[in-house]
C-alpha positions as CSV (number, residue, x, y, z in Angstrom):
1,X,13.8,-2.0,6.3
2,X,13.0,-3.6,2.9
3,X,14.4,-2.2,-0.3
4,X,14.0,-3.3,-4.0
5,X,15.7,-1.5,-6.9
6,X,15.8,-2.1,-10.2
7,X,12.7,-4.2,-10.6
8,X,11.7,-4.5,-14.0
9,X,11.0,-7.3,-16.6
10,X,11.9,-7.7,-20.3
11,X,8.0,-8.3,-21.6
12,X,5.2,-6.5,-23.1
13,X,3.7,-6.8,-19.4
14,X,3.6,-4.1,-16.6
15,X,5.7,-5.1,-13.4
16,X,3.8,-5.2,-10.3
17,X,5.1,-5.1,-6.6
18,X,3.4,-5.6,-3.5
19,X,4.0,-3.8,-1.0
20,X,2.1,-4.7,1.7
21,X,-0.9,-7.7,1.9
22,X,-2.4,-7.0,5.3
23,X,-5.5,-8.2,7.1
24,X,-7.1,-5.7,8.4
25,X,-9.1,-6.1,12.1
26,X,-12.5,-5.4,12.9
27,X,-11.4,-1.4,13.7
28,X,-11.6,0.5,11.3
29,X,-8.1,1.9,10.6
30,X,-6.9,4.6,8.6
31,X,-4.5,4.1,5.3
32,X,-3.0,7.5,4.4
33,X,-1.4,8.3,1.5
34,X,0.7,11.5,1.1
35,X,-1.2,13.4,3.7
36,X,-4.5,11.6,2.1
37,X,-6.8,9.4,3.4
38,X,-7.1,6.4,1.3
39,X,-10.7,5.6,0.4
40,X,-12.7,2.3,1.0
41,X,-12.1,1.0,-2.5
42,X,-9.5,0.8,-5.4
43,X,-7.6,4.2,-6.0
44,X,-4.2,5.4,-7.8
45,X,-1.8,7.9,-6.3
46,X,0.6,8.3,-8.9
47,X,3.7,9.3,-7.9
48,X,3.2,8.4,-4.2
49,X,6.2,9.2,-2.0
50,X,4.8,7.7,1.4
51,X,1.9,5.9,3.1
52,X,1.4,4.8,6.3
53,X,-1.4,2.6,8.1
54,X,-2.7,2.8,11.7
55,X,-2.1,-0.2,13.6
56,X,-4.4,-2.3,15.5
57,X,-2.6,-1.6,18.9
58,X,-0.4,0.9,20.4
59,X,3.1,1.5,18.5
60,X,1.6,-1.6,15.9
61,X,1.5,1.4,13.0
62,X,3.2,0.6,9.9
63,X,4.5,3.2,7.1
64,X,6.4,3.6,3.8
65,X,8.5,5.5,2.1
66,X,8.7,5.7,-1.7
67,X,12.2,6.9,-3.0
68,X,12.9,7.8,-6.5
69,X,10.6,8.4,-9.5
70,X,7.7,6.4,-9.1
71,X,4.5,5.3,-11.6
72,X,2.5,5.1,-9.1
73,X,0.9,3.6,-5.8
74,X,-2.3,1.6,-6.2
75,X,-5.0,0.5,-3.2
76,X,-7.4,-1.7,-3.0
77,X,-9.3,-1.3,0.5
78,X,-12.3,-4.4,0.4
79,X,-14.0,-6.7,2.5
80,X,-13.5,-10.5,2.2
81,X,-15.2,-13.3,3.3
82,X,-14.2,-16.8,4.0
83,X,-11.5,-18.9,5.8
84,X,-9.0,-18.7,3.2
């Protein structure tokens, strides 16, 4: 369990937070997002209480849960090349 509370900074700029960085494999796995399957792209769910994404291999899932009053969830699904 990670938690973070009160993240917030005294600036005329927006505060992001990662969440999760993951490199996704060769299958295709699913991102869902409140019940919603997350499309292949950049997308906004504002107000997102969970997510969760299908692992690789059995019991390898990962979710999240989004407590409290929140601006909202942004993904960015794309495909990368190189070795860095």
């Amino acid at each position: 369990i990670c938690l973070g509370a009160g993240i917030g900074a005294a600036s005329e700029y927006p505060v992001e937070t990662t969440v999760e960085n993951a490199r996704l494999g060769s299958k295709a796995q699913k991102l869902v997002v409140d019940g919603k399957p997350a499309p292949s792209a950049v997308h906004q769910w504002p107000g997102a209480k969970w997510a969760w994404l299908e692992g690789q291999r059995k019991n390898a899932s990962i979710g999240w849960a989004f407590l409290g009053e929140n601006p909202a969830l942004n993904t960015l699904i794309e495909t990368r090349q190189g070795s860095r």
